[in-house]
C-alpha positions as CSV (number, residue, x, y, z in Angstrom):
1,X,106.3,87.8,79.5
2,X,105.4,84.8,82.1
3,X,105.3,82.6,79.5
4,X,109.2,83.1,78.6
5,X,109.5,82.0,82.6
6,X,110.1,78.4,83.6
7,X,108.8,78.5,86.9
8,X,106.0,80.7,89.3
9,X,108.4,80.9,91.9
10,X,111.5,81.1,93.7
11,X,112.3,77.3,95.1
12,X,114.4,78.0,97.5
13,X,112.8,81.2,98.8
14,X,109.5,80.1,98.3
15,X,108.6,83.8,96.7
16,X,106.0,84.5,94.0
17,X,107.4,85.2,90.9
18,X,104.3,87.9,91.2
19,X,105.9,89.7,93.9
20,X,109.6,89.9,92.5
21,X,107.2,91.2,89.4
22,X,106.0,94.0,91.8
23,X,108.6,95.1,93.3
24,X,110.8,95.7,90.0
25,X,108.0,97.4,87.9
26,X,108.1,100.1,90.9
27,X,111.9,100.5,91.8
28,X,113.4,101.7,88.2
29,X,117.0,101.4,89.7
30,X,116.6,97.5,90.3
31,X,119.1,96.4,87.7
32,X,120.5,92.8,88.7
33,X,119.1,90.3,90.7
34,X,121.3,91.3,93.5
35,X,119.3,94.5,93.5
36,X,115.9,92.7,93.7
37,X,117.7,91.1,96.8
38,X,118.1,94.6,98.7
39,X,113.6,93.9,98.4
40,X,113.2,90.5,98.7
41,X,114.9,87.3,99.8
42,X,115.1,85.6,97.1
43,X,118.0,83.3,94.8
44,X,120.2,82.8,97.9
45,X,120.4,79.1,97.9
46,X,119.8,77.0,94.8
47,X,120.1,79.8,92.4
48,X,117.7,78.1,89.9
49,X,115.4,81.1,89.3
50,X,118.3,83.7,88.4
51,X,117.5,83.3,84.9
52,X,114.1,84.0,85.3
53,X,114.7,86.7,87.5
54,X,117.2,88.5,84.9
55,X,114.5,88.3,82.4
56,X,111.9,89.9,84.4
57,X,114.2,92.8,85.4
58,X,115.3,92.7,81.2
59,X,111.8,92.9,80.6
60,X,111.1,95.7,82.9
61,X,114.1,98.0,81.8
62,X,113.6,97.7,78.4
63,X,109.8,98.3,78.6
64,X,110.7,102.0,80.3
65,X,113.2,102.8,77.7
């Protein structure tokens, strides 16, 4: 799965990828990357890493289907 991702981190946020990883394996109702924000500040500025984010939270909720 962190190959599919095209950074480590959130840019403007400077959050670990790692973390965001974290913290929607554990919450099962994170569903959008505005849910992961309720957690973490994170994609507030540049937005660059909401792809990458949307695909770790797609990976996560199909995984526990």
């Amino acid at each position: 799965m962190v190959d599919n991702l095209v950074g480590s981190y959130c840019v403007c946020n400077n959050v670990q990828y790692e973390r965001i990883i974290n913290v929607v394996e554990s919450n099962e109702d994170i569903l959008t990357v505005e849910h992961v924000q309720n957690y973490i500040v994170c994609c507030t500025k540049c937005k660059l890493c909401k792809p990458d984010i949307e695909k770790i939270i797609q990976y996560f909720r199909l995984k526990n289907k």
